[in-house]
Backbone as XML, in Angstrom:
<?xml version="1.0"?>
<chain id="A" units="angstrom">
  <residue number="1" name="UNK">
    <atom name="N" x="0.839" y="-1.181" z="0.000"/>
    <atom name="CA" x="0.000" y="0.000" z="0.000"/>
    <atom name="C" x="0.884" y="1.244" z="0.000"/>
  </residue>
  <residue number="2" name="UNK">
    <atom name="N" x="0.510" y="2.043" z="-0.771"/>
    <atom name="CA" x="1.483" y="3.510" z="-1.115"/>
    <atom name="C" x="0.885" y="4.550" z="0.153"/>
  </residue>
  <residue number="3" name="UNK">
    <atom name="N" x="1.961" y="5.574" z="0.572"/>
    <atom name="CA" x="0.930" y="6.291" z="1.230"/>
    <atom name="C" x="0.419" y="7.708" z="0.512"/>
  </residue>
  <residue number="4" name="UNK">
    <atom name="N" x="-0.902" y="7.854" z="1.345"/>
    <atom name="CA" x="-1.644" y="8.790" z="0.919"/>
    <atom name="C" x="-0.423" y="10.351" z="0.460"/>
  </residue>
  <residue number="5" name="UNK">
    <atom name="N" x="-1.187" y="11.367" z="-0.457"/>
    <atom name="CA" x="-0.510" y="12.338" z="-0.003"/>
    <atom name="C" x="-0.745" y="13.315" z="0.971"/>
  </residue>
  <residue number="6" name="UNK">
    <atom name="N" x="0.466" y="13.993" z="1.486"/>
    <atom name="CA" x="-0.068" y="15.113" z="2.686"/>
    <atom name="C" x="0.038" y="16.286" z="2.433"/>
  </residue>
  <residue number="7" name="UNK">
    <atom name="N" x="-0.453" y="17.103" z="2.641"/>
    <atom name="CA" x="-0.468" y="18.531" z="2.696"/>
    <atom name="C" x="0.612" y="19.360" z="1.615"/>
  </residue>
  <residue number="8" name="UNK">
    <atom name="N" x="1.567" y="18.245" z="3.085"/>
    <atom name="CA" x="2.789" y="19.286" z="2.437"/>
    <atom name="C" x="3.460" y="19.148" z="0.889"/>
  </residue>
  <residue number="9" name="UNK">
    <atom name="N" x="2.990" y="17.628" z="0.402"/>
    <atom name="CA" x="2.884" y="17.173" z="-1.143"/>
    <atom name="C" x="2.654" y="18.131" z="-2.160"/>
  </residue>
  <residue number="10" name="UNK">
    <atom name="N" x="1.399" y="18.465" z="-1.715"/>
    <atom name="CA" x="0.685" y="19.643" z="-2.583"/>
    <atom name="C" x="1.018" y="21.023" z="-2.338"/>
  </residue>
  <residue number="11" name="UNK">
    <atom name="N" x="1.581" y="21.696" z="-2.167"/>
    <atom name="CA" x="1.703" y="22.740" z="-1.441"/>
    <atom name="C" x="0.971" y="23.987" z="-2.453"/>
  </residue>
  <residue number="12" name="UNK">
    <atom name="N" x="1.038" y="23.591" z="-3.704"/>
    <atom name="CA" x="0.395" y="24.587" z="-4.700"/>
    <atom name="C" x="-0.974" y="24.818" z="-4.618"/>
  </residue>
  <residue number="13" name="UNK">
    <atom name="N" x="-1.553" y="23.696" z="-4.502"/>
    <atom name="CA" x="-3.442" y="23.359" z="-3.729"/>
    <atom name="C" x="-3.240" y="24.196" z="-2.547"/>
  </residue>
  <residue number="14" name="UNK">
    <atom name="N" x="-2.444" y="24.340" z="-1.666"/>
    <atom name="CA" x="-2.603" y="24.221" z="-0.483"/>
    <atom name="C" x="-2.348" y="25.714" z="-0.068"/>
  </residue>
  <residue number="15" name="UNK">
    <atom name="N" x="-1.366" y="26.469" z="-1.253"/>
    <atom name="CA" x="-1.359" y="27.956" z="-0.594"/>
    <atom name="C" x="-2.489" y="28.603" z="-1.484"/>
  </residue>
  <residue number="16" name="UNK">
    <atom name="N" x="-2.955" y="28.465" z="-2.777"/>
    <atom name="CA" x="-4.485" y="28.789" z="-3.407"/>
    <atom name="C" x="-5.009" y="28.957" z="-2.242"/>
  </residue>
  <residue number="17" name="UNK">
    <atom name="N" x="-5.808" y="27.426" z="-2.088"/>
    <atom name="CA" x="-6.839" y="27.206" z="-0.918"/>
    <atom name="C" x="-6.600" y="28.403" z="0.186"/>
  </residue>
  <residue number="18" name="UNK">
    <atom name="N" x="-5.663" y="28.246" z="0.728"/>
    <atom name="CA" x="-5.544" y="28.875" z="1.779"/>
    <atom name="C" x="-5.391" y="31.314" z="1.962"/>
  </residue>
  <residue number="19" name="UNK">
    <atom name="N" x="-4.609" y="31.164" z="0.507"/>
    <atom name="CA" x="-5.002" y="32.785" z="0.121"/>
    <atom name="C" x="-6.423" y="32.649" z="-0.343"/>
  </residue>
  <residue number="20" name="UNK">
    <atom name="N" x="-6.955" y="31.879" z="-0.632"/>
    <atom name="CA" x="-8.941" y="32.236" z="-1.421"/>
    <atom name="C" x="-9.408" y="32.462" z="0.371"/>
  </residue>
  <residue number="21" name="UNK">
    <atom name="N" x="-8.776" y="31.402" z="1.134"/>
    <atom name="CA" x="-9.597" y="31.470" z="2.696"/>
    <atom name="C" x="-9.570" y="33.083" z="3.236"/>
  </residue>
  <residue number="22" name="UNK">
    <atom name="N" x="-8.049" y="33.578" z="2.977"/>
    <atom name="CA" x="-7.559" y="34.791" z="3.788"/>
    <atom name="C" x="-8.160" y="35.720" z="3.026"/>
  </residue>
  <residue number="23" name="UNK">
    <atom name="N" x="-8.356" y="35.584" z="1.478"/>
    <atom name="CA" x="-8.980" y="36.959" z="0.834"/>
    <atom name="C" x="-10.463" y="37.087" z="1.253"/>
  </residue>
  <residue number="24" name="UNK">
    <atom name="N" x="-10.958" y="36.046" z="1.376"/>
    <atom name="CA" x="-12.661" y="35.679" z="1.662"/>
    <atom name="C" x="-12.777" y="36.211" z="3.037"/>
  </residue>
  <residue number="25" name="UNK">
    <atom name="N" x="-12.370" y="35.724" z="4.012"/>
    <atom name="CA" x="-12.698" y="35.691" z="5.456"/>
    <atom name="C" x="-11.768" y="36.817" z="6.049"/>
  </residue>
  <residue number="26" name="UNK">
    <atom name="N" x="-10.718" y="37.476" z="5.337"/>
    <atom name="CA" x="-9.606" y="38.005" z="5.921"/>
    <atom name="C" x="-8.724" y="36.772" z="6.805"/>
  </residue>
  <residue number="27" name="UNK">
    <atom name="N" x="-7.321" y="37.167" z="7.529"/>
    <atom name="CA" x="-6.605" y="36.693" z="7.623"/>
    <atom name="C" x="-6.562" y="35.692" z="9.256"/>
  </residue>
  <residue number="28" name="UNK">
    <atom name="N" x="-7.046" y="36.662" z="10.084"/>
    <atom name="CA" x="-7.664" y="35.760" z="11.260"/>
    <atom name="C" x="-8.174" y="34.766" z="10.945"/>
  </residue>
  <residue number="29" name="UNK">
    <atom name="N" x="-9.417" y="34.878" z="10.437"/>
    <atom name="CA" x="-10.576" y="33.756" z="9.587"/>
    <atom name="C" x="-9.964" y="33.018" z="9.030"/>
  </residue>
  <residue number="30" name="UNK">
    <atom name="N" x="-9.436" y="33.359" z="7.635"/>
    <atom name="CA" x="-9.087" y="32.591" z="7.052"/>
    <atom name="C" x="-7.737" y="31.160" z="7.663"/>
  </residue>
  <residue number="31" name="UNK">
    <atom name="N" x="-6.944" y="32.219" z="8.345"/>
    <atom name="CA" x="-6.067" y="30.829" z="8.948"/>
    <atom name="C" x="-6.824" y="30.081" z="9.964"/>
  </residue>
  <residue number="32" name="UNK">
    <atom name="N" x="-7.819" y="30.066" z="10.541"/>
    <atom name="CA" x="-8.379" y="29.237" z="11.387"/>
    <atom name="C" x="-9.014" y="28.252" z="10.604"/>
  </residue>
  <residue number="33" name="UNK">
    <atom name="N" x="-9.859" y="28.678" z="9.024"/>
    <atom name="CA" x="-10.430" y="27.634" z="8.344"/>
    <atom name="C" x="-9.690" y="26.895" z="7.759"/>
  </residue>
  <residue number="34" name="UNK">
    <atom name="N" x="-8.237" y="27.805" z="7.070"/>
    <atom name="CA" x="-7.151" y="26.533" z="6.939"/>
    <atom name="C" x="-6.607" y="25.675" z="7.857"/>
  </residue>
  <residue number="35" name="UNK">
    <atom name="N" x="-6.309" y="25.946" z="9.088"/>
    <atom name="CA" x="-6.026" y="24.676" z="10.371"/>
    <atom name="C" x="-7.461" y="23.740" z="10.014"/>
  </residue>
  <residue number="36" name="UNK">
    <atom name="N" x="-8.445" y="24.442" z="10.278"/>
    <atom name="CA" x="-9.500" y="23.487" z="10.056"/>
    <atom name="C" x="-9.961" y="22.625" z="9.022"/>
  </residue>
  <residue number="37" name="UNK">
    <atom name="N" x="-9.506" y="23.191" z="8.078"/>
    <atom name="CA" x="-9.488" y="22.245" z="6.444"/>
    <atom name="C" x="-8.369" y="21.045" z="6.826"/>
  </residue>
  <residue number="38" name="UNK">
    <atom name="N" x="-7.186" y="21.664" z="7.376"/>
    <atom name="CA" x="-6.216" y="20.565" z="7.085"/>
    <atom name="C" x="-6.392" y="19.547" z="7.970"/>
  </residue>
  <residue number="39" name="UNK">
    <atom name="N" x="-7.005" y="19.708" z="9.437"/>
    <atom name="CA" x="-7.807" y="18.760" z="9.769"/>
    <atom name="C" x="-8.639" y="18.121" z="9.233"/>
  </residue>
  <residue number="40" name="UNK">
    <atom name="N" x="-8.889" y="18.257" z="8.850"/>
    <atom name="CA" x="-10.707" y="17.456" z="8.505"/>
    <atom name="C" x="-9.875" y="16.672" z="6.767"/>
  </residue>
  <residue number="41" name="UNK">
    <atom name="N" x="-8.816" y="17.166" z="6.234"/>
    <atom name="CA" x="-8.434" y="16.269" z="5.628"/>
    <atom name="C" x="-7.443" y="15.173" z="5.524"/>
  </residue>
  <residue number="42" name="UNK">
    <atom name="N" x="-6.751" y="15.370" z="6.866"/>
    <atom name="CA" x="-6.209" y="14.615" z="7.416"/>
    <atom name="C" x="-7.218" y="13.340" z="7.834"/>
  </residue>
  <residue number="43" name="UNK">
    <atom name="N" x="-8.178" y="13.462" z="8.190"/>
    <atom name="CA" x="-9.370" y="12.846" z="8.864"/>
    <atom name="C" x="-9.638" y="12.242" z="8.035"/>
  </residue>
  <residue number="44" name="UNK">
    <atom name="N" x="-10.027" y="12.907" z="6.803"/>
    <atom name="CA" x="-10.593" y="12.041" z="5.356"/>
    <atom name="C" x="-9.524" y="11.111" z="4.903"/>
  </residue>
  <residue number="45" name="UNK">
    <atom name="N" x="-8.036" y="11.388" z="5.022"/>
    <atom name="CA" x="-6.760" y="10.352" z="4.665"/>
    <atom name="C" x="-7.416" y="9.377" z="5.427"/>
  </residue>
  <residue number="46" name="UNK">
    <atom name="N" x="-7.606" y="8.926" z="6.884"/>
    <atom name="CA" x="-7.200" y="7.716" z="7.113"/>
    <atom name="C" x="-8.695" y="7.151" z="6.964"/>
  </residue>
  <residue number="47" name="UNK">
    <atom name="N" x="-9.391" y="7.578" z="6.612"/>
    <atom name="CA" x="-10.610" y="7.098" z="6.270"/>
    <atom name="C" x="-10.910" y="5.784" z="4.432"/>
  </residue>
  <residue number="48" name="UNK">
    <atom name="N" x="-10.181" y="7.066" z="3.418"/>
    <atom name="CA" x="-9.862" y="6.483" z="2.081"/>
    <atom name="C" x="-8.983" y="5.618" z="1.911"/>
  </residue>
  <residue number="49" name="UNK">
    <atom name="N" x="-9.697" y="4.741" z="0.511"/>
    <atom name="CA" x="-8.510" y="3.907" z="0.068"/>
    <atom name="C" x="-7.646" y="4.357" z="-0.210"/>
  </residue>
  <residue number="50" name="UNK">
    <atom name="N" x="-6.652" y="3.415" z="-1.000"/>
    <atom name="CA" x="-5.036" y="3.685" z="-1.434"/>
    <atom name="C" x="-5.813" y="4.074" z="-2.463"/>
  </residue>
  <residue number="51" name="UNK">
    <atom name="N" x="-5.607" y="5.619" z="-2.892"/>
    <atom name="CA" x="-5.543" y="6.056" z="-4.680"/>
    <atom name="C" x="-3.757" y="5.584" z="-5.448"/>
  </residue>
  <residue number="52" name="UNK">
    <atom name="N" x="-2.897" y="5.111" z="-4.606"/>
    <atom name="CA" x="-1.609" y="5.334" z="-5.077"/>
    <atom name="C" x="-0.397" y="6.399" z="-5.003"/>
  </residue>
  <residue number="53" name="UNK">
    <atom name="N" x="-1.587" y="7.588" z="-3.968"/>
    <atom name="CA" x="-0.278" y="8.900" z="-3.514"/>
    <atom name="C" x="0.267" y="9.144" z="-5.072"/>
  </residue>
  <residue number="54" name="UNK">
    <atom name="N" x="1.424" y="9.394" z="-4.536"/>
    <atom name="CA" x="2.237" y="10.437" z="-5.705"/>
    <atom name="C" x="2.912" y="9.645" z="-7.242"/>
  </residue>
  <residue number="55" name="UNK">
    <atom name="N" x="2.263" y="8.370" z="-7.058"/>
    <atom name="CA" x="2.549" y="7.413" z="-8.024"/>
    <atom name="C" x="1.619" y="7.540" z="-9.508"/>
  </residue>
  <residue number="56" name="UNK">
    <atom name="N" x="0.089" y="7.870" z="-8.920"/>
    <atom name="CA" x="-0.513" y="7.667" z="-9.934"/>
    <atom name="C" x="-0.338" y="9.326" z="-10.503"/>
  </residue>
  <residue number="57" name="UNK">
    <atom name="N" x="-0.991" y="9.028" z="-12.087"/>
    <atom name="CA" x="-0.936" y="10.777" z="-12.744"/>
    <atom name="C" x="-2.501" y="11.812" z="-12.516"/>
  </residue>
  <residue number="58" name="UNK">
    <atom name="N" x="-3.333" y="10.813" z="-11.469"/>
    <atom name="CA" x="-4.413" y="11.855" z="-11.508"/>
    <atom name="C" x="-4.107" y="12.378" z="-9.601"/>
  </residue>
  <residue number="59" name="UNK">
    <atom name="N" x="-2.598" y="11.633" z="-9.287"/>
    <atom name="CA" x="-2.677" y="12.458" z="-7.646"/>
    <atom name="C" x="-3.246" y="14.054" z="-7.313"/>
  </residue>
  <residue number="60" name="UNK">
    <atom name="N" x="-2.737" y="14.867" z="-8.276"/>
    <atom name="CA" x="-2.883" y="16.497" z="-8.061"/>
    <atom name="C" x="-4.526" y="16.532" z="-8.036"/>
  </residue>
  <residue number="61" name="UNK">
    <atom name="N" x="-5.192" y="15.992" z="-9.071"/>
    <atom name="CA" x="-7.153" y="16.018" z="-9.009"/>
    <atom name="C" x="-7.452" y="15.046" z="-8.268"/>
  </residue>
  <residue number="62" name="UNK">
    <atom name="N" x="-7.019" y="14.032" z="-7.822"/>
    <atom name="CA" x="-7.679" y="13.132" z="-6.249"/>
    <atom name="C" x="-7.451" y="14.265" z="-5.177"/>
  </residue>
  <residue number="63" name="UNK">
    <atom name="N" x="-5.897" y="14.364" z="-4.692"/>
    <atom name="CA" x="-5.868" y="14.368" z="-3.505"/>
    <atom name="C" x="-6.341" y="16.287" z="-3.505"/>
  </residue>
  <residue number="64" name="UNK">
    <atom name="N" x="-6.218" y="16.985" z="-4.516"/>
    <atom name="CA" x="-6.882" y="18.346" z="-4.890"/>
    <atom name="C" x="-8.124" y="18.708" z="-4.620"/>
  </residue>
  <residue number="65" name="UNK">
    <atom name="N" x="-9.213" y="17.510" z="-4.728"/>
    <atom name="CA" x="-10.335" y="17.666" z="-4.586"/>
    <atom name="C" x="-11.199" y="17.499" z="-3.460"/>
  </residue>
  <residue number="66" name="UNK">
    <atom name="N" x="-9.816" y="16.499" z="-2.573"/>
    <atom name="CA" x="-9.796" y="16.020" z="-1.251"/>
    <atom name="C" x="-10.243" y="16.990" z="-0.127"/>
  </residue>
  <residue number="67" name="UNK">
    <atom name="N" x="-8.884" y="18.294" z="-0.795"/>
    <atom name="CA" x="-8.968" y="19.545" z="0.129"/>
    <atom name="C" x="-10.202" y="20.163" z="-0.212"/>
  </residue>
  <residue number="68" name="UNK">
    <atom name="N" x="-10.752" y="20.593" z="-1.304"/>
    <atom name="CA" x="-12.132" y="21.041" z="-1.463"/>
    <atom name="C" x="-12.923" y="20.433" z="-0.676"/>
  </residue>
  <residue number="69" name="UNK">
    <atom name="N" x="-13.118" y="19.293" z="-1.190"/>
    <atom name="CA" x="-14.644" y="18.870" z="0.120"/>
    <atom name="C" x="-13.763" y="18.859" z="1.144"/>
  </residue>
  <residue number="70" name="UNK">
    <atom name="N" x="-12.920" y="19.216" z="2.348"/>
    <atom name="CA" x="-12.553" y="19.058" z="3.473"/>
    <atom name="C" x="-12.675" y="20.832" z="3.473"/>
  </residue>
  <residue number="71" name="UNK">
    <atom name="N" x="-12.929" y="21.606" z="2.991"/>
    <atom name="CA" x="-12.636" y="22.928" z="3.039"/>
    <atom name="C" x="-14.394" y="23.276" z="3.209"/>
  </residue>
  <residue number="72" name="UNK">
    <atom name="N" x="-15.004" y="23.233" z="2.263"/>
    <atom name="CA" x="-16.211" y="23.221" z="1.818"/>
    <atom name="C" x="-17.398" y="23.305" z="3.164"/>
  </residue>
  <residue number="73" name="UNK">
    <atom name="N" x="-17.421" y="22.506" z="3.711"/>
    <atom name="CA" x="-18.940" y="22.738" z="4.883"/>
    <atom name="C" x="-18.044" y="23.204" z="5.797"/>
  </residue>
  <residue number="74" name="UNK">
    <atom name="N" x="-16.819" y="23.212" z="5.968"/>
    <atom name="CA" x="-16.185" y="24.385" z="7.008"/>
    <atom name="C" x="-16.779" y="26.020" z="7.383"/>
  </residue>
  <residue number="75" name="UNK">
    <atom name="N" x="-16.998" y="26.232" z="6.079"/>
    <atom name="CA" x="-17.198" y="27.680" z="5.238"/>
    <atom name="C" x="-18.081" y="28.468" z="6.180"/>
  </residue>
  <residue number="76" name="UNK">
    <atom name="N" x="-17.961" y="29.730" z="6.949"/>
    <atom name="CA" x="-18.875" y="29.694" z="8.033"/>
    <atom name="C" x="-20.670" y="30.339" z="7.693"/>
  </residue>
  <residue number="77" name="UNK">
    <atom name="N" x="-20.315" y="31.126" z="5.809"/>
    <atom name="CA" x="-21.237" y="31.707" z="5.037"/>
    <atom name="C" x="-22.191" y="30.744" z="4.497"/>
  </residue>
  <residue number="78" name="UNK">
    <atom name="N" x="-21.462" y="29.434" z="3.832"/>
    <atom name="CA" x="-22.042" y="28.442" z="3.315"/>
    <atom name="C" x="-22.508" y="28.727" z="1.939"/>
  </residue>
  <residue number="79" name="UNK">
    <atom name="N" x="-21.209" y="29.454" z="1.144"/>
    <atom name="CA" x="-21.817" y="30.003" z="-0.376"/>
    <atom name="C" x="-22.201" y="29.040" z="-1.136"/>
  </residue>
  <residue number="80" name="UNK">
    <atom name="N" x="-22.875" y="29.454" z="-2.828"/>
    <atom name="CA" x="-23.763" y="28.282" z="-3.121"/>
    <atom name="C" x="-22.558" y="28.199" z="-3.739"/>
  </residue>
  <residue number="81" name="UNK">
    <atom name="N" x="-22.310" y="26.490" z="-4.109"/>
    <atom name="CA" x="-21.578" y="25.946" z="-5.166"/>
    <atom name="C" x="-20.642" y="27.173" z="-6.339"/>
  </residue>
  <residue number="82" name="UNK">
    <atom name="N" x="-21.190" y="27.676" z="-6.661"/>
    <atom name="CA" x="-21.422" y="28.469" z="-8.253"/>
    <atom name="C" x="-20.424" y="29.596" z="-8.030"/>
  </residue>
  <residue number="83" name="UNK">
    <atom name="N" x="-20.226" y="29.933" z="-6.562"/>
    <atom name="CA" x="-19.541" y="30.978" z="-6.116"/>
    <atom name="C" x="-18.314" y="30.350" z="-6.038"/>
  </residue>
  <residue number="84" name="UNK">
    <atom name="N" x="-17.622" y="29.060" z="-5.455"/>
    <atom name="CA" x="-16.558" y="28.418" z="-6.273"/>
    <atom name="C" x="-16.186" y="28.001" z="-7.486"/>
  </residue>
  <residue number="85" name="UNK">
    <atom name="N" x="-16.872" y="28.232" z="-8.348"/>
    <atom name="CA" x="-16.484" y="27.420" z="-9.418"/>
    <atom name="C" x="-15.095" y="27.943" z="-10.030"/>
  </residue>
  <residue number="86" name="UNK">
    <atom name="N" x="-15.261" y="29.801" z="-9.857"/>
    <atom name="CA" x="-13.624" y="29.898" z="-10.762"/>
    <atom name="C" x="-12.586" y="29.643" z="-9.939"/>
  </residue>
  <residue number="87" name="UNK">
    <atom name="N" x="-12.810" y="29.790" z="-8.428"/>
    <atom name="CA" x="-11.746" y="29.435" z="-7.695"/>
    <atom name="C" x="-10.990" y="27.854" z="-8.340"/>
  </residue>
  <residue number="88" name="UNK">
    <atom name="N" x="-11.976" y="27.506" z="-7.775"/>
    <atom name="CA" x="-11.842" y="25.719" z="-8.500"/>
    <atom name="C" x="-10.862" y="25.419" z="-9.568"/>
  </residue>
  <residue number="89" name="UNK">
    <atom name="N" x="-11.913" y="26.097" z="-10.607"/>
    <atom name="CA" x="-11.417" y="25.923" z="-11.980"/>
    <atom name="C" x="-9.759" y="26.715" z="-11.875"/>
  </residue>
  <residue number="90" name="UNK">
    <atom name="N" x="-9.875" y="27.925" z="-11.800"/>
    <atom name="CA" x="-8.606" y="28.429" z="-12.031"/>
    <atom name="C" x="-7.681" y="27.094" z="-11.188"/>
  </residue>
  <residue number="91" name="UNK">
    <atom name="N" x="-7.517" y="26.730" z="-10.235"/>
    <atom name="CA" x="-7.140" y="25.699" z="-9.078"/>
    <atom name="C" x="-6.205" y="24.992" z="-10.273"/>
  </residue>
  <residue number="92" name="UNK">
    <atom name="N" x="-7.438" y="23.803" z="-10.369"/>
    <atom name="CA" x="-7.054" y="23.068" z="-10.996"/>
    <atom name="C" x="-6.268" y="23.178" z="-12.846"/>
  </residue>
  <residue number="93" name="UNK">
    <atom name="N" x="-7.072" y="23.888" z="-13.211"/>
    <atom name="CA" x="-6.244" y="24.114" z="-14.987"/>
    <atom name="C" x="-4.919" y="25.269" z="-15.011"/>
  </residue>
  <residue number="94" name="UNK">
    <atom name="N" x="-4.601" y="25.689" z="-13.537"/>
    <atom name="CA" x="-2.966" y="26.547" z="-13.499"/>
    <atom name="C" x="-2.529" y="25.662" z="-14.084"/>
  </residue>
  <residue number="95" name="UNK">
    <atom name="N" x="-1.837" y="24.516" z="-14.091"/>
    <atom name="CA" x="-1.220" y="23.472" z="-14.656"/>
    <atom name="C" x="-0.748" y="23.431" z="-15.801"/>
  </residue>
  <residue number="96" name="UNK">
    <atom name="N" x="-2.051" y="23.515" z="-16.692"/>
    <atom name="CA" x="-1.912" y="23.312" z="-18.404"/>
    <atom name="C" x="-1.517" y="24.993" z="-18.766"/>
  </residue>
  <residue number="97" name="UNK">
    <atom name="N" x="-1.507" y="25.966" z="-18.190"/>
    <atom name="CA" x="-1.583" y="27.157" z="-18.697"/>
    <atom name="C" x="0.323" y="27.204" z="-19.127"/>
  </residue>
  <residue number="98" name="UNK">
    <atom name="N" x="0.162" y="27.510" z="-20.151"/>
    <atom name="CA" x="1.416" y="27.753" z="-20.704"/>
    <atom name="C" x="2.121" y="26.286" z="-21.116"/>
  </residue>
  <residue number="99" name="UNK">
    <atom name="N" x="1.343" y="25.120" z="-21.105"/>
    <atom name="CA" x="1.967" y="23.876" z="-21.252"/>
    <atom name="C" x="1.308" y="23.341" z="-22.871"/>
  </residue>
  <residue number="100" name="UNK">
    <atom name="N" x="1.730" y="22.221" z="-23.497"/>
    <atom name="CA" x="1.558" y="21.975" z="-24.835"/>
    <atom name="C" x="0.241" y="21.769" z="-24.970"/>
  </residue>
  <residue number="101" name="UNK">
    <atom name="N" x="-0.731" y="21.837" z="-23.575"/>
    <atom name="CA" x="-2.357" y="21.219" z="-23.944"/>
    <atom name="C" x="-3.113" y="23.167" z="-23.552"/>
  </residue>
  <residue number="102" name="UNK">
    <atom name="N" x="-2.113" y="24.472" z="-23.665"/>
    <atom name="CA" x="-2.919" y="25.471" z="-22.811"/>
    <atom name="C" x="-3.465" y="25.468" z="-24.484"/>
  </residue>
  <residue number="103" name="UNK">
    <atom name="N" x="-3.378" y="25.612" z="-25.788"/>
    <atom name="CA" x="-4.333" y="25.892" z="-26.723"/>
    <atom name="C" x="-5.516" y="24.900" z="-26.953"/>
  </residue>
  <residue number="104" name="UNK">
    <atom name="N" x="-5.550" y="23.449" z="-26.313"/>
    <atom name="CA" x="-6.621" y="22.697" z="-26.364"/>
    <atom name="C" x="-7.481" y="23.022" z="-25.543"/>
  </residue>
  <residue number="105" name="UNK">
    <atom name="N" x="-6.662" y="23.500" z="-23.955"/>
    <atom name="CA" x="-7.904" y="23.952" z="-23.290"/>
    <atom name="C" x="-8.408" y="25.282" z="-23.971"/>
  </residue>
  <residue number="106" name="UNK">
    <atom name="N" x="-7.750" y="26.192" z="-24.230"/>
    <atom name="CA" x="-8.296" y="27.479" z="-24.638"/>
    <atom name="C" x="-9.773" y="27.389" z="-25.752"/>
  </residue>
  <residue number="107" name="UNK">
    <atom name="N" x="-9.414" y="26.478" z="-26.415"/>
    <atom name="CA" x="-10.462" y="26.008" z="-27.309"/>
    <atom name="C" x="-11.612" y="25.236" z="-27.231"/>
  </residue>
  <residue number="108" name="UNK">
    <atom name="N" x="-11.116" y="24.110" z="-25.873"/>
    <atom name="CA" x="-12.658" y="24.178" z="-25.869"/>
    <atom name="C" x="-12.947" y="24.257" z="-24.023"/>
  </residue>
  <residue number="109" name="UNK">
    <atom name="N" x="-12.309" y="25.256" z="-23.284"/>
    <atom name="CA" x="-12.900" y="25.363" z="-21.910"/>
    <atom name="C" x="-13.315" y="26.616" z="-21.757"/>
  </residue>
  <residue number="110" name="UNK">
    <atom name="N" x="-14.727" y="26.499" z="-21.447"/>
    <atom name="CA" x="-15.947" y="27.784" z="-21.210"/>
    <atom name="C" x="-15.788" y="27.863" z="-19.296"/>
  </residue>
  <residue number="111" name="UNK">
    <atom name="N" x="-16.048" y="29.330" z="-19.265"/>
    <atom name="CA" x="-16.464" y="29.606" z="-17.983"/>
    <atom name="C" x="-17.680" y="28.530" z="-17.650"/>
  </residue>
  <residue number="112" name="UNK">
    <atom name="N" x="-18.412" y="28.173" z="-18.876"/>
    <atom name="CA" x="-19.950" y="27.743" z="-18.173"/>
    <atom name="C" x="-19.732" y="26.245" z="-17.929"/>
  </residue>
  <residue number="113" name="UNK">
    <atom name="N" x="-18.422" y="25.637" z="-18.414"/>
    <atom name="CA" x="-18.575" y="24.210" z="-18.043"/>
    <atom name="C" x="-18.228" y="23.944" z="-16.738"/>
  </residue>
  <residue number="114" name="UNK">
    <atom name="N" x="-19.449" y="23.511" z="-15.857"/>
    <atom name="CA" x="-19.033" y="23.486" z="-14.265"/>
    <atom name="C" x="-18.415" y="22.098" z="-13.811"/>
  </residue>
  <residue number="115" name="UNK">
    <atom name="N" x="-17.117" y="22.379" z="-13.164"/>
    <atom name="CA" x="-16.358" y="20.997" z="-12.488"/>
    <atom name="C" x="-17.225" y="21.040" z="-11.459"/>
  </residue>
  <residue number="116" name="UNK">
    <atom name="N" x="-17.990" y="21.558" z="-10.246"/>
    <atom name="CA" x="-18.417" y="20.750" z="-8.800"/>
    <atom name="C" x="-19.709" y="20.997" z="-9.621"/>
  </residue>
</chain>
């Protein structure tokens, strides 16, 4: 069994997440919901199967999405879905931007196609 990844794996998920917390809530707030995210996904690690950690090529969107729902009913506003989505999106497609697939996404990824 591989182990899960942690926090500190991701760290690119993990300072996003955590500046969207501090710009949203300000900086008090926001670092208390990040202690509290990283709990609650720590919690969710020993709960899940083996995805394979840092072995397989979808680790960054498993264990990425991990922190979302561990972030998510934290939220003390409880915004609807829709109000994450560019956070999200931007999140996850930094990646391809400037890489050999940023003109495939450019072509066919719309604001309106919703990931959550």
């Amino acid at each position: 069994m591989t182990e899960h990844m942690k926090l500190c794996d991701i760290p690119q998920i993990c300072g996003e997440v955590e500046k969207w917390l501090k710009e949203r809530y300000g900086e008090e707030e926001g670092t208390k919901l990040w202690e509290a995210t990283s709990r609650q996904y720590n919690q969710y690690l020993e709960e899940l199967p083996d995805y394979g950690g840092k072995k397989t090529s979808h680790a960054l969107a498993i264990y990425g999405s991990i922190v979302i729902f561990s972030m998510y009913p934290l939220l003390p506003d409880h915004p609807p879905v829709e109000e994450l989505q560019e956070p999200v999106t931007n999140l996850f497609m930094s990646g391809f931007i400037g890489s050999a697939y940023d003109k495939i996404i450019k072509i066919f990824y719309r604001k309106e196609v919703k990931l959550i």
